[in-house]
Structures are given as C-alpha cells and as structure tokens.
N, C-alpha and C positions, 0 to 999 in steps of 0.2 A: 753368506749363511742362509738359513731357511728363513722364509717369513712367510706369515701366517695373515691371509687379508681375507675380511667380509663386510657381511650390511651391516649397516647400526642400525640391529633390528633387536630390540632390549628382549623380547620372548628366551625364556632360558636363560638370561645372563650370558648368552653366547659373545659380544664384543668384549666380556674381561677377556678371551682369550686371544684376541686379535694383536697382532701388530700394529696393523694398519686398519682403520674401520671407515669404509665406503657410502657414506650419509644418501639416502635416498635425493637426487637433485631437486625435486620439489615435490610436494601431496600428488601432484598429477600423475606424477613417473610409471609408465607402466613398471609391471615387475621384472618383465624380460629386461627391458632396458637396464634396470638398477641392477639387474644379476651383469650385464654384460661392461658395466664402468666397475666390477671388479679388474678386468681386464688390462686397461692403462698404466694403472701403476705397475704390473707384470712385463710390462713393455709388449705386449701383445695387441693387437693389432683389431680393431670391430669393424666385424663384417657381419653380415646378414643374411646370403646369400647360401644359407645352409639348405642340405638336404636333411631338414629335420629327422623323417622317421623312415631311412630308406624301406624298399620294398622286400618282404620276405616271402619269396617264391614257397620252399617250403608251408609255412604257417598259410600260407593263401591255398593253397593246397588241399590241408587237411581243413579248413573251411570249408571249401566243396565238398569234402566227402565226407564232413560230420552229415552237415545240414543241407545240402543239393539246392542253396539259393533256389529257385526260379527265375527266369528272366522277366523283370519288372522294376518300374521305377520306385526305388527303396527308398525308404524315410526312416533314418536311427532315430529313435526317443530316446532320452537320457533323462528318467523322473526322478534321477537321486542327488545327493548333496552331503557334502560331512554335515552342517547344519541345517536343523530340521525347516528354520522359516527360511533358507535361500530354495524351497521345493515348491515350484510351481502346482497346485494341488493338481490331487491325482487326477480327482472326477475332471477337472478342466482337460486335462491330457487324455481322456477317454471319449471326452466331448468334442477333444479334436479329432480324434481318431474316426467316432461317426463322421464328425461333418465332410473331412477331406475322404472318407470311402465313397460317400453319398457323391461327390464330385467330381473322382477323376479312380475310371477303372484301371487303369494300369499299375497304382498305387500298395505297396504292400510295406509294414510296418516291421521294423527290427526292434525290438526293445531288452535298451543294452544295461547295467549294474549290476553287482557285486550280488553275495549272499544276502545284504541285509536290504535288498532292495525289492526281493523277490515280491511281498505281498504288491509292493505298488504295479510291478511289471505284471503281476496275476488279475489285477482290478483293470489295467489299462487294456489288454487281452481280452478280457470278456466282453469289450464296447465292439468290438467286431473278431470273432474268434478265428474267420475266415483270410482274414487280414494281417493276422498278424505274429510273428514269432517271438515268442518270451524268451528272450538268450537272459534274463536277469541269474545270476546265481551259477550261470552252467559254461562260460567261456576262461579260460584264462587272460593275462592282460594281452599278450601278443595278440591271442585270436579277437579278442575285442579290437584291438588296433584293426586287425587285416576287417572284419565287419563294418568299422568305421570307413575304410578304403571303398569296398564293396558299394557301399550307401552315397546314394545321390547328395542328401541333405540332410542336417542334424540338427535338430529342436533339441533344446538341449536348458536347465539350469546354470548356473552358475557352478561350475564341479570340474574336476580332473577330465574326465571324458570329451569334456568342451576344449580346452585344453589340445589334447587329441585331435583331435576336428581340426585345430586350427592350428597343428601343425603339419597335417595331411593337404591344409590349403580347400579343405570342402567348406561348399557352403553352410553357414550356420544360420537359424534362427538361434540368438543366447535370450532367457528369460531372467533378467535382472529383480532384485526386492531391494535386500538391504545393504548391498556391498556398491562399490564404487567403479563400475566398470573401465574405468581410465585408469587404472591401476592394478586391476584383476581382470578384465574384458580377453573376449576371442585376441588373441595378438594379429592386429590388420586388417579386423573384421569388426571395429568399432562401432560403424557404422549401420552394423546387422544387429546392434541387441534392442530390446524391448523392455521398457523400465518407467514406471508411471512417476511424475512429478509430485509425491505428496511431501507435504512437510519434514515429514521425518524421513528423508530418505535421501543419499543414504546415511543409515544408522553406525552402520559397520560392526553391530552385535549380533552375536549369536542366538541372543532371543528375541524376543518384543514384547513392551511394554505399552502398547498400541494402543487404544482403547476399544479397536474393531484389530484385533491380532492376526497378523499375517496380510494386513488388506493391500500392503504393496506389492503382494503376487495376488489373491483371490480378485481382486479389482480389476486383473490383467485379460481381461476376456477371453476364450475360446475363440470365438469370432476375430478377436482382435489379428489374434495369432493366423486364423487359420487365415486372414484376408494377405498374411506376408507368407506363408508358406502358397497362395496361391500363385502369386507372382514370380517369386522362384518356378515351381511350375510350368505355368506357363513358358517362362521365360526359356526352360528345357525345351519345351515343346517349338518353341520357335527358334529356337538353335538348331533344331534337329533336321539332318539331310532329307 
C-alpha cells in the first residue's frame, strides 16, 4: 500500500500525517542529509553524486541578450533573507563593493533578489554605479540560477540563493548571524562561511533581542569580508593560464 514518510519537523503539525516520521540524526545534521535519510526506509538507495541544477542552454541564452554580460570577473551579491536580522547590512555590502572596486579592476558586481529586495540592491549600486548591475526585482528564478552560473563567486546571506551557489558548486563567501550553519550552511562549503563567536549566537530566531540588535552581522566587518573575498581572487588569478 501507500506510505506516507517525512521529518519530524513539528511546524504545521505536518508528522500527524506521516506513516513513518524521519527524526533529524542529531542537532548537527545538515538539512540535505536529514531530507536524503527519508530515502532508506523507501529502499532507495543515497548517493550524492547529483547533477544538482543541470545546465540550461536556452535560459543562458536569453541572459546574453537581456543584459550582454561584459567579459569580467563577476561577483553575485545576495543582500536578501526571509528574515530581516539574517541580512548582513546593506551599507556593509556597499562598503564592500567600494573597497573590492578600489582593488581589483577586472571586477564587476551582479546583485541578485526578488521584488522585495530592490531598495537594498538600489543603496548597494550606488557605492560604485560603474560597477555594478541591480538584477534585484527584474530576473526570474531560472535566470537568477543561469547569473548565478555566469558569476565567479557569491557573497551571499544566509537565503535560498546561497543555496543556489552551492548547488552550482561556485565558490561562496555565506555571511552567517543567527542561524546554525551546520544545519543550514552552503552544503560542502562549510568551511567558506563567516560567523562571529558572540554569546548568543546562534539564536536560531527570527528577531533579536540583543542589547546592541543585529551585532552578529553589523560586527562582521567590510574588511573582514572583503580580506576572504581577496583571496578567492587572487587565488583566480593564480589559476589563470
């Protein structure tokens, strides 16, 4: 007969409807992993070796000839987040943006979210106008995917779009606050996020009750960042024939 298997993940009430319900193996468990130990008791079989987002000739396509790229080493921004304090601030992301134009001319800036991202992706634009193209509000998701392709490397929050990233297999800089990257993290790229040791962190809520609110992203310097997105960089430039 039919059966019905998921997480025991109590949001929604969703395991009453379970047959069988799939307990996360420990607090650490990434979430890929805990989605793919649905899989065993279906007699299926975990492998890993996916081609997560194959490539779509078409949609890469009409990328070219919405926006005609340039040939230049591309940096996607990703300044958005369902929740407001997982958003590395803006002026920080602006202040990256100066600092990595001021250092490396071949550099040009994609900055990628939704409709409701647009103000941020407008404030991070105007730190070098030259620099940079605001896709916030104007891509569909495919075409966001095939930009994400296009781009060297992605600085990115804690959000669907990092996500993305890191099933495309590009490099990521992720900017962590109050979520748990061992369980939400780039999947493989654990080792790429950026996340300060304060007490409360992490919180794993939606707001903060902080006494200096948001200071486990505003604390996360500019510099900090831009000294890991140099080495990536570099690190291009010394791979290069």
């Amino acid at each position: 007969g039919r059966l019905t298997i998921g997480l025991d993940d109590p949001r929604e009430g969703a395991p009453g409807f379970y047959d069988l319900i799939v307990p996360r193996p420990s607090y650490q468990t990434h979430a890929v992993d805990w989605y793919l130990a649905t899989l065993p008791p279906l007699g299926v079989p975990v492998h890993r070796n996916f081609t997560w987002l194959p490539a779509r000739p078409r949609v890469a396509e009409r990328v070219r000839e919405k926006w005609r790229p340039e040939p230049a080493r591309w940096i996607a921004l990703q300044p958005g987040a369902r929740w407001w304090n997982k958003r590395w601030p803006v002026e920080h992301f602006a202040e990256l943006v100066r600092r990595l134009s001021a250092s490396f001319a071949e550099v040009r800036f994609a900055i990628l979210g939704g409709p409701a991202d647009r103000e941020l992706g407008q404030a991070i634009a105007r730190a070098a106008p030259a620099r940079c193209l605001d896709l916030t509000g104007r891509t569909l998701l495919p075409e966001l995917i095939e930009w994400t392709r296009l781009c060297d490397l992605v600085v990115t929050n804690d959000s669907g779009p990092m996500h993305i990233a890191a099933a495309l297999g590009k490099p990521i800089v992720a900017l962590f606050g109050p979520t748990e990257p061992r369980r939400t993290g780039p999947y493989g790229q654990l080792d790429r996020v950026l996340q300060l040791k304060l007490p409360c962190v992490p919180c794993m809520k939606d707001s903060c009750s902080f006494a200096r609110p948001l200071e486990c992203l505003r604390a996360l310097a500019p510099e900090t960042v831009a000294a890991r997105v140099h080495q990536f960089l570099e690190g291009f430039k010394a791979a290069a024939p």
